[in-house]
C-alpha positions as CSV (number, residue, x, y, z in Angstrom):
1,X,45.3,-11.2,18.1
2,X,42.1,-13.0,20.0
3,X,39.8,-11.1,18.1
4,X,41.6,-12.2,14.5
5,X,39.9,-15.5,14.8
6,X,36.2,-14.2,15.7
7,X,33.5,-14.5,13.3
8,X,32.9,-11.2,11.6
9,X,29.8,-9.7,12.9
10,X,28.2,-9.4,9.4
11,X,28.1,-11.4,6.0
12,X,27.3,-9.1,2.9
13,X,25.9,-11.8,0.1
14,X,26.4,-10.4,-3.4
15,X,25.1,-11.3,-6.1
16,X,28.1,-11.9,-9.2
17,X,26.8,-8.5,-10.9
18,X,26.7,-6.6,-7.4
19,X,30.1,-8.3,-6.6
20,X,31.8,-7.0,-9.9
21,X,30.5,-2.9,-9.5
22,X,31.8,-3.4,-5.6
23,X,34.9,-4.0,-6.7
24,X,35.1,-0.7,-8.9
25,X,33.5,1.0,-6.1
26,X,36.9,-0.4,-3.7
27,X,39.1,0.2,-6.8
28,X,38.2,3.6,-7.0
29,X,38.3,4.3,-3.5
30,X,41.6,3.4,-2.8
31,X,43.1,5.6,-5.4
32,X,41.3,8.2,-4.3
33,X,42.0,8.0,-1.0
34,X,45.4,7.0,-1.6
35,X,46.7,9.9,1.7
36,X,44.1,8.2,4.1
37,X,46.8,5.1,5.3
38,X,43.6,3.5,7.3
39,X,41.5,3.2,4.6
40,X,43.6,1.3,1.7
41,X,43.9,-2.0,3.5
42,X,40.5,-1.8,4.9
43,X,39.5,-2.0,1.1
44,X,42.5,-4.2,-0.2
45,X,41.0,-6.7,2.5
46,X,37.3,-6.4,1.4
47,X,38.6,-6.7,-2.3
48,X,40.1,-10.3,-0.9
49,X,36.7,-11.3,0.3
50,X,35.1,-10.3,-3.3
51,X,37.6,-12.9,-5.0
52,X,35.6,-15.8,-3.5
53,X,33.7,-19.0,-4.8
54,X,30.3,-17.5,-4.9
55,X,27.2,-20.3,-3.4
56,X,25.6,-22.4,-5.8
57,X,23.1,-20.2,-6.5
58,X,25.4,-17.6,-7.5
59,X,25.7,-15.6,-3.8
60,X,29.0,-14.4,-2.5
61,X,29.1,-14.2,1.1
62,X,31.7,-11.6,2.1
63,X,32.5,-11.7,5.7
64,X,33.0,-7.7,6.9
65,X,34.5,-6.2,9.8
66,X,32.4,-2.8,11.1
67,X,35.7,-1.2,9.7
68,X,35.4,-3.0,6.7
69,X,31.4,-2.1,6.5
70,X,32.0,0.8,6.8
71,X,34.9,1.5,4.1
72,X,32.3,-0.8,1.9
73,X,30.0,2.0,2.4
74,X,31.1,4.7,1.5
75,X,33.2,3.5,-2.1
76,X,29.5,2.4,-2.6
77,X,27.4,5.5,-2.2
78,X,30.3,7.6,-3.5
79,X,30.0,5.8,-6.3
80,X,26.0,5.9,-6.5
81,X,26.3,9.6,-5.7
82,X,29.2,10.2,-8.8
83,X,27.3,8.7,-11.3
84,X,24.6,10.0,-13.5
85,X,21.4,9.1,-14.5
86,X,22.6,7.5,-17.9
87,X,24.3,5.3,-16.1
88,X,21.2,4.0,-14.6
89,X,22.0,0.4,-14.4
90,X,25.1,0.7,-12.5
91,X,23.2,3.0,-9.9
92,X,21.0,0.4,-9.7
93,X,23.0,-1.9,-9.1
94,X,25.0,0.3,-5.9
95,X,21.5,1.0,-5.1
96,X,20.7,-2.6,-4.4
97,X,24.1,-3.0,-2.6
98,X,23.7,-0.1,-0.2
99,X,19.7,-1.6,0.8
100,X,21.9,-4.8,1.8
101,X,24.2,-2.9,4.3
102,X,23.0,-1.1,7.7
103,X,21.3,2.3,7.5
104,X,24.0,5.3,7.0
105,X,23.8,6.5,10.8
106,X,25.3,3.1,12.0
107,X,27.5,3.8,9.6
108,X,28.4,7.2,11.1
109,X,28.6,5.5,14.2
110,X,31.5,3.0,13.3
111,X,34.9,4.5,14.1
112,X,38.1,3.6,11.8
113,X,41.5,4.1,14.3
């Protein structure tokens, strides 16, 4: 496709502890949206990203779609949301994640075919 070998119209940089709780955010989203047949790869492919050489100063970069935004979203704030206040650090952690990526209505404005 043409649009394959375009430059992904926004770079998420994660630090290494961000990076590991995103994953379990994805992880957890996929088997819970296992019947959603969009939504698995979306993740699978931002979960590719996450496997990269973070910067010398300890930044990963990960290159997202708006689809894959988006799906980077919400296994975030579900997870934020799901969580309780002993688990402070984590939510901290998602909290810091979700200040990173665009407001939630341009998420709600992103449409997954």
């Amino acid at each position: 496709m043409a649009g394959d070998s375009l430059e992904p119209p926004f770079h998420l940089r994660l630090e290494q502890d961000e990076a590991g709780v995103a994953k379990t955010a994805l992880n957890l989203l996929i088997s819970e949206e296992a019947h959603e047949p969009p939504i698995r790869p979306l993740a699978r492919e931002v979960l590719g990203s996450l496997k990269g050489t973070p910067d010398e100063h300890g930044i990963l970069s990960v290159p997202l779609t708006p689809a894959q935004m988006k799906i980077t979203h919400t296994a975030v704030k579900l997870l934020h949301d799901d969580l309780r206040y002993e688990h402070g650090d984590e939510r901290a952690i998602l909290r810091r994640i979700l200040d990173k990526l665009p407001d939630e209505h341009t998420m709600r404005a992103i449409q997954i075919d």
